[in-house]
C-alpha positions as CSV (number, residue, x, y, z in Angstrom):
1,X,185.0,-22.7,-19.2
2,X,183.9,-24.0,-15.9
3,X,181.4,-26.5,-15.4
4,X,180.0,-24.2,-13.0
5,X,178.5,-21.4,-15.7
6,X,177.3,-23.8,-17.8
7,X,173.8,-24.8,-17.5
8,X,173.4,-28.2,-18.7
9,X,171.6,-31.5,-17.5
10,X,173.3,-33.8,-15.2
11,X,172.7,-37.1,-13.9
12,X,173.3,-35.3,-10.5
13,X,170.6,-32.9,-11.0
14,X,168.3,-35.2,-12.5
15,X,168.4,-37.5,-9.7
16,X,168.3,-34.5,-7.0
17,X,164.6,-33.6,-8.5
18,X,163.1,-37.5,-9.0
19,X,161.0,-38.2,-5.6
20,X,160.1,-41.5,-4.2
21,X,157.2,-42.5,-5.4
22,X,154.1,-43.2,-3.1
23,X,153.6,-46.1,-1.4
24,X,150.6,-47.6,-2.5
25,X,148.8,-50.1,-0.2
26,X,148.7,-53.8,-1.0
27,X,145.0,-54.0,0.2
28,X,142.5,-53.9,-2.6
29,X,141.7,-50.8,-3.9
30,X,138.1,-50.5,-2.8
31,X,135.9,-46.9,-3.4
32,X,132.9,-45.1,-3.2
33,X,131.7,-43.3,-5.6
34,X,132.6,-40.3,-4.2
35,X,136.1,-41.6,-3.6
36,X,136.1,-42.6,-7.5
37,X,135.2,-39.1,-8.4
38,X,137.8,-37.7,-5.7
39,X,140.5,-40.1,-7.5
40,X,139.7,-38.6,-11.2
41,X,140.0,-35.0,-9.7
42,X,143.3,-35.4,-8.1
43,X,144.5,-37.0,-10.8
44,X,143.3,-34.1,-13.2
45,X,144.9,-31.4,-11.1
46,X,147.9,-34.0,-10.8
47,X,148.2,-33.8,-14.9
48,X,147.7,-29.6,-14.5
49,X,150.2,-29.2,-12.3
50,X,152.6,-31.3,-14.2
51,X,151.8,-29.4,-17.4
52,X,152.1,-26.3,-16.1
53,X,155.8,-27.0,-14.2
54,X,156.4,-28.5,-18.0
55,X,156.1,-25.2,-19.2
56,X,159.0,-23.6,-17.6
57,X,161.9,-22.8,-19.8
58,X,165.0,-23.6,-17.1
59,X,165.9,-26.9,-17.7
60,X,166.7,-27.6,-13.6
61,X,163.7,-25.6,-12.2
62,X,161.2,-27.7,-14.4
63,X,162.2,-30.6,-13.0
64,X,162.4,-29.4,-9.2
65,X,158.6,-28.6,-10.3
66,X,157.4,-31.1,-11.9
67,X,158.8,-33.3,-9.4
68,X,156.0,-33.7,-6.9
69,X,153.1,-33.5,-9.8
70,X,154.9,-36.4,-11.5
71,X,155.0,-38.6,-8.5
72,X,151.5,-38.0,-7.8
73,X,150.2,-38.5,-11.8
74,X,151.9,-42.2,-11.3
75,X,150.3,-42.5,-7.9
76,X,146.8,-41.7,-9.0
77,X,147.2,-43.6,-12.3
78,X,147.6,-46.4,-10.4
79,X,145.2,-45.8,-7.6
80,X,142.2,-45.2,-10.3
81,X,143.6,-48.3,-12.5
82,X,143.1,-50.6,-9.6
83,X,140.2,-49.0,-8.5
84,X,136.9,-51.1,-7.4
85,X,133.6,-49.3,-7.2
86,X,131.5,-50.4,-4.7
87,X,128.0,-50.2,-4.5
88,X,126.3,-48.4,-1.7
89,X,125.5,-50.9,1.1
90,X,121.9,-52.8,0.2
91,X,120.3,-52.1,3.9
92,X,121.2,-50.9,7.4
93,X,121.1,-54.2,9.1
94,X,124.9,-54.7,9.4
95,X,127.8,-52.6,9.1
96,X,129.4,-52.2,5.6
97,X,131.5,-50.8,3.1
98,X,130.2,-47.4,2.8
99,X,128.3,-47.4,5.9
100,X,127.7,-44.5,8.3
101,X,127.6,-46.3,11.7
102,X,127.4,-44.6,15.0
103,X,129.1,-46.4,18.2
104,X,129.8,-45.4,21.9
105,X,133.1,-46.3,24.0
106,X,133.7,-47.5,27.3
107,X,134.6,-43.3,27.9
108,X,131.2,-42.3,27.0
109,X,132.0,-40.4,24.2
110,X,130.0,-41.3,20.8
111,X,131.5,-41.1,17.5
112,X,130.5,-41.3,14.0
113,X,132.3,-42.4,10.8
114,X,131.6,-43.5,7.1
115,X,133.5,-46.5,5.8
116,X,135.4,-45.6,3.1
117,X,138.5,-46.7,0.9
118,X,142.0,-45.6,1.7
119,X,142.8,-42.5,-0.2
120,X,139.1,-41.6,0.9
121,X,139.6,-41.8,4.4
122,X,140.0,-38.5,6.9
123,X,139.3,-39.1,10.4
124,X,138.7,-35.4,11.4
125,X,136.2,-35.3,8.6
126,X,134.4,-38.5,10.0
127,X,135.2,-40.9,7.3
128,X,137.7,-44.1,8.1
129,X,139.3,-46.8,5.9
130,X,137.9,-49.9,5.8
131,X,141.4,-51.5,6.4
132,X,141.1,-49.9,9.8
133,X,141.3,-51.7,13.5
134,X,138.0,-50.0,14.0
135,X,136.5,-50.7,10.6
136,X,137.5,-54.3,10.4
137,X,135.9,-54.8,13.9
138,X,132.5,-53.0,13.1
139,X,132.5,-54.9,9.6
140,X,129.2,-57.2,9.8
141,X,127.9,-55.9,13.0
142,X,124.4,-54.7,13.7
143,X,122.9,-52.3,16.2
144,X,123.7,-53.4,20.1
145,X,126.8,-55.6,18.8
146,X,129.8,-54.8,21.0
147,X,133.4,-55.4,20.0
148,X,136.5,-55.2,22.1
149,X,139.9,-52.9,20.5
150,X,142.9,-52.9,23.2
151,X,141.0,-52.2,26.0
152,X,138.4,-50.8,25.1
153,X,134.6,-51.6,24.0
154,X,132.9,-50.3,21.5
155,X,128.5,-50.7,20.8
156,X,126.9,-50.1,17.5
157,X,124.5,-47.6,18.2
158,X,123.1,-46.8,14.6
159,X,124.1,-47.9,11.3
160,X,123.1,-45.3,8.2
């Protein structure tokens, strides 16, 4: 019989449905306690996800699912092992790890962001890394500081 009606597992196959895994960033792994929380969830709907994709009877189409859950269960595995929880900042004085600040550009528009760890960080939803250009420039300023990225200057107008 041909090798072609025969469902069985191959090393070809197998290798077909194993992703790469995420690249995980060599900076510490600093969070909030939101982004803690955020870390347990996805890793929770990471272990679902797998579980359910386990669940299939086809040999070949559960591992085509459960590819992607099982990359992510090792990512967030990781990410939560190596997770360090940071306390809220003590005061507004200067800019911190899990600080709101406000600053103004040279362009006149005015921006706002939260500085947060890596997987925590969405621009468009106003939070940024703290690994950042912008971040690591704010870090330890207070109100009326000004620092310079490319050409461009940036004030600290508030700091929450």
């Amino acid at each position: 019989m041909s090798v072609a009606f025969v469902k069985e597992e191959s090393a070809e196959t197998a290798a077909e449905t194993q992703l790469p895994d995420r690249p995980v960033s060599l900076h510490p792994n600093l969070v909030t306690e939101t982004g803690l929380k955020a870390l347990e969830h996805a890793l929770q709907v990471a272990r679902e996800a797998f579980e359910a994709a386990n669940a299939v009877e086809d040999v070949n189409e559960r591992r085509r699912q459960a590819a992607g859950p099982a990359r992510d269960l090792r990512y967030f595995s990781e990410r939560l092992r190596t997770a360090q929880p940071m306390p809220p900042p003590a005061d507004n004085e200067t800019v911190a790890f899990g600080s709101t600040v406000t600053f103004s550009r040279d362009d006149g528009r005015v921006q706002t962001y939260r500085i947060v760890g890596e997987d925590e960080a969405d621009p468009k939803a106003g939070t940024i890394s703290y690994v950042s250009p912008v971040a690591r420039l704010l870090l330890g300023k207070s109100v009326g500081d000004v620092v310079t990225i490319g050409e461009q200057e940036l004030e600290v107008m508030t700091i929450a």
